[in-house]
C-alpha positions in Angstrom: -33.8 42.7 67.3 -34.4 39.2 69.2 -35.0 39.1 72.4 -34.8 37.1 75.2 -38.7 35.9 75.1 -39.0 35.8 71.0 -35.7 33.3 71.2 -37.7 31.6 74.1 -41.4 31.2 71.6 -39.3 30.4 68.4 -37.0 27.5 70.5 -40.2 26.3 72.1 -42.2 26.2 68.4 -39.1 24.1 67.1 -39.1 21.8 70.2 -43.2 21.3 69.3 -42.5 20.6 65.2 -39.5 18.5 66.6 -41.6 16.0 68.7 -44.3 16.0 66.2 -41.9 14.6 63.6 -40.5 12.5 66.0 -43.9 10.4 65.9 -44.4 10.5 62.3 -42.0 7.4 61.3 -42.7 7.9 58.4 -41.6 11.2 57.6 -38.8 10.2 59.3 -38.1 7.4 57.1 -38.9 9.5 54.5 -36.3 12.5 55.5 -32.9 9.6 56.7 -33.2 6.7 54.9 -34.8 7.5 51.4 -31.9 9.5 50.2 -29.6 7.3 51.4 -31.1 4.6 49.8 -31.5 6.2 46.4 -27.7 6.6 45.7 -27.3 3.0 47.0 -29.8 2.2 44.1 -28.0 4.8 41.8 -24.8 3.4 42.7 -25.7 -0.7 41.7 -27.2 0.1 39.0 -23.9 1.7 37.7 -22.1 -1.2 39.1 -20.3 -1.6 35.7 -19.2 1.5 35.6 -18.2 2.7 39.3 -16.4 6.4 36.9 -19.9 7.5 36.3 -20.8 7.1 39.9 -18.0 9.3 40.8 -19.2 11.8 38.6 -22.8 12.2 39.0 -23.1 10.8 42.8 -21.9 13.9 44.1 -25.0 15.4 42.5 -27.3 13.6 43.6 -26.1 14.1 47.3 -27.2 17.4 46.8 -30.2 17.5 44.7 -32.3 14.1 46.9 -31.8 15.8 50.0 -33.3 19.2 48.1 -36.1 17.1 46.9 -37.1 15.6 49.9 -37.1 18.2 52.4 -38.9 20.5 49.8 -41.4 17.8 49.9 -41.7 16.7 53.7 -41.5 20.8 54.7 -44.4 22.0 52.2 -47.2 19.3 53.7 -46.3 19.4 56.8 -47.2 22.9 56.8 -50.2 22.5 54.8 -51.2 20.4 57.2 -50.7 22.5 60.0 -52.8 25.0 58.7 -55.6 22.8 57.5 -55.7 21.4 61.1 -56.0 24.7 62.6 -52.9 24.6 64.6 -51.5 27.8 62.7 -54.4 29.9 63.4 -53.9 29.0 67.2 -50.7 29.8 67.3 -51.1 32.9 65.6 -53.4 33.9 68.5 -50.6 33.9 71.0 -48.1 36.4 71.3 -45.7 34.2 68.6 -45.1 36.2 66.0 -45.1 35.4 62.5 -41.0 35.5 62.1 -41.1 33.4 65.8 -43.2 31.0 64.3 -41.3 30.2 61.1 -38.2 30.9 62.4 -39.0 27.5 64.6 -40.3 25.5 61.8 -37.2 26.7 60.0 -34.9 25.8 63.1 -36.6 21.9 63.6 -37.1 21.3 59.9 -33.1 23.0 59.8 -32.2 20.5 62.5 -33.9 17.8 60.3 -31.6 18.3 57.3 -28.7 18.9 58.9 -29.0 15.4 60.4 -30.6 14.4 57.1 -27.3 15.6 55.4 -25.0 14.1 57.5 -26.4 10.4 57.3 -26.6 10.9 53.5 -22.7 12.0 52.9 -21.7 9.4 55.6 -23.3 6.2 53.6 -22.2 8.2 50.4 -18.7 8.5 51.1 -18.3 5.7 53.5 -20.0 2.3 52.5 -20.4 3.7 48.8 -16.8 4.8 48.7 -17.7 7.9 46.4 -14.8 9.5 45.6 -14.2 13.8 45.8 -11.6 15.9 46.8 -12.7 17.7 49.7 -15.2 15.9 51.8 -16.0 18.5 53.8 -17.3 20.9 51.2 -19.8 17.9 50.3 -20.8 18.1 53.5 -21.6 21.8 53.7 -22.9 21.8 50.7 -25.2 19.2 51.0 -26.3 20.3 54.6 -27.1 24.0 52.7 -28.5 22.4 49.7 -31.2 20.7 52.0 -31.5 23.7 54.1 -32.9 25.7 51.0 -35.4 22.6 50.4 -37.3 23.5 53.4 -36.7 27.3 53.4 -38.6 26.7 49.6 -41.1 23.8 51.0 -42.0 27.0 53.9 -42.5 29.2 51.0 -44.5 27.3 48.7 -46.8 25.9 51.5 -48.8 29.3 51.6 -49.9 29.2 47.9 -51.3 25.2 48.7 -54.7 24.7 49.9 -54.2 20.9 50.5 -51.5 18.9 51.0 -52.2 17.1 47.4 -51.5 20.7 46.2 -48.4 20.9 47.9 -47.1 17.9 46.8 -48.0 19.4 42.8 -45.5 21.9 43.6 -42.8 20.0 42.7 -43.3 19.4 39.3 -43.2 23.2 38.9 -40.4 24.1 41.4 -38.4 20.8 41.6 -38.7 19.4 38.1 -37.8 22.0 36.0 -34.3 22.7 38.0 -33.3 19.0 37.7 -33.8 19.9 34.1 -31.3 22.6 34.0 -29.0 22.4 36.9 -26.4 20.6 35.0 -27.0 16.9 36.2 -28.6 16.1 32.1 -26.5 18.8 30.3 -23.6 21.0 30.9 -25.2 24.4 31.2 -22.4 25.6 28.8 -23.9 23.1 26.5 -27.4 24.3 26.8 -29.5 26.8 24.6 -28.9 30.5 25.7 -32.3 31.1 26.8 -32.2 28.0 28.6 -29.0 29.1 29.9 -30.4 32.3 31.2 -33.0 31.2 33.1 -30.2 28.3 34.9 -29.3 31.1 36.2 -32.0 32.3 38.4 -32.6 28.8 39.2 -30.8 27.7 43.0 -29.9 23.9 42.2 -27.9 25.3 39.4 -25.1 25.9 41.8 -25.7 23.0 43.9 -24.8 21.0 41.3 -21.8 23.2 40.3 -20.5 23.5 43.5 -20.2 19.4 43.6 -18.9 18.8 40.4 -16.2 21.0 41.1 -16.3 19.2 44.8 -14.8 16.6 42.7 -11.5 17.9 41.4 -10.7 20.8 43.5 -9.2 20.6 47.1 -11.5 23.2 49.1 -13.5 26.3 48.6 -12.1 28.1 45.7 -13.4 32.0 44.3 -16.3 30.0 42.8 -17.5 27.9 45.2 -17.5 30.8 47.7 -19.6 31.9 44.7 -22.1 29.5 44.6 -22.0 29.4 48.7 -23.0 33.0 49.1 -25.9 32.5 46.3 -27.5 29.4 47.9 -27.5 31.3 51.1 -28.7 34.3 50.1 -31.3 32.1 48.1 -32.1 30.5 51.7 -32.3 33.8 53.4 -34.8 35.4 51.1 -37.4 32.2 50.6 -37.4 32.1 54.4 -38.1 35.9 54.8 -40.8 35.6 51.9 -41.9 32.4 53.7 -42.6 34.8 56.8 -44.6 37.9 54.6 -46.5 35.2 53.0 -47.9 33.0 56.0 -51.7 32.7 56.2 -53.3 31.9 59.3 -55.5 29.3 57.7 -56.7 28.1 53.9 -59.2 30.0 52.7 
């Protein structure tokens, strides 16, 4: 049950992370501008061929905003506890759900405006063209939401922030691989195929190809919706078991 005083220590822990980023240009940079500035790269290098755009654009506004928040989320932490500042915290009355329910809420906060500055330049300026703009948008706002539920996660098991960074070949790489963005998981091997399954960006990327064509959430993008956020829901509460108070 939340109480008054836990909503108080988690909203004052987000307000903290918040301000911190604030300073750091360039994780801000990092967080707003690089994504945007990827698909305006991805979309002149294609400028012969503005179909293919179309068709993998709406992709890749859900898979960079994964990337980077996975990224910025994971060494942030690590640096947090490498500094000490977790093993302060934990010394207070915060709890351990408090405390990354308020890195979850400010890095949350983070993607959500991440999200919406990427879809804007996407769909404004870059003129990519779906069906139902605002199932990008949710998508891509959940879709970077689970890139910092994951970087929360995969902090604990990095002693540095060089370690955390090395994550992503193993978590990121491998489900750019398979997602569907290459290949047409239909098309792929069986095994292969299987383990798509297990694999989050797999329905990211499903849910905005079919973003493309069909006009609102249909039976399997409600799918795809309910996985991510149960996906989101379980690497936050694993995030919370998981936290160490320091590196050993």
């Amino acid at each position: 049950m939340i109480t008054k005083q836990s909503a108080r220590r988690t909203s004052a822990t987000a307000k903290r992370v918040l301000q911190q980023l604030g300073h750091d240009r360039r994780s801000v940079a990092l967080m707003l501008v690089v994504p945007a500035v990827l698909l305006i790269l991805f979309k002149y290098v294609y400028t012969g061929n503005a179909a293919l755009f179309d068709q993998i654009g709406p992709q890749l506004l859900g898979i960079f905003p994964f990337i980077i928040m996975f990224l910025v989320t994971s060494v942030t932490m690590v640096r947090e506890r490498t500094s000490g500042t977790l093993e302060r915290l934990l010394t207070t009355p915060l709890a351990r759900g408090e405390l990354i329910g308020g890195y979850a809420l400010a890095f949350g906060s983070a993607a959500l405006l991440q999200s919406v500055v990427t879809t804007a330049v996407a769909l404004g300026p870059l003129s990519m063209k779906v069906n139902s703009v605002w199932v990008i948008a949710v998508f891509a706002i959940v879709d970077a939401l689970l890139g910092t539920a994951l970087g929360l996660l995969m902090s604990a098991f990095a002693r540095t922030e060089f370690q955390a960074v090395q994550f992503m070949p193993a978590i990121v790489l491998p489900q750019l691989l398979l997602c569907g963005l290459l290949n047409p998981r239909p098309e792929m091997a069986v095994v292969l195929r299987w383990i798509s399954n297990v694999l989050p960006l797999s329905y990211v990327t499903d849910a905005f190809t079919r973003a493309r064509t069909v006009q609102g959430l249909d039976a399997q993008m409600w799918r795809d919706l309910a996985i991510l956020t149960g996906c989101l829901i379980l690497a936050l509460g694993l995030a919370s078991t998981t936290l160490r108070r320091r590196t050993p």
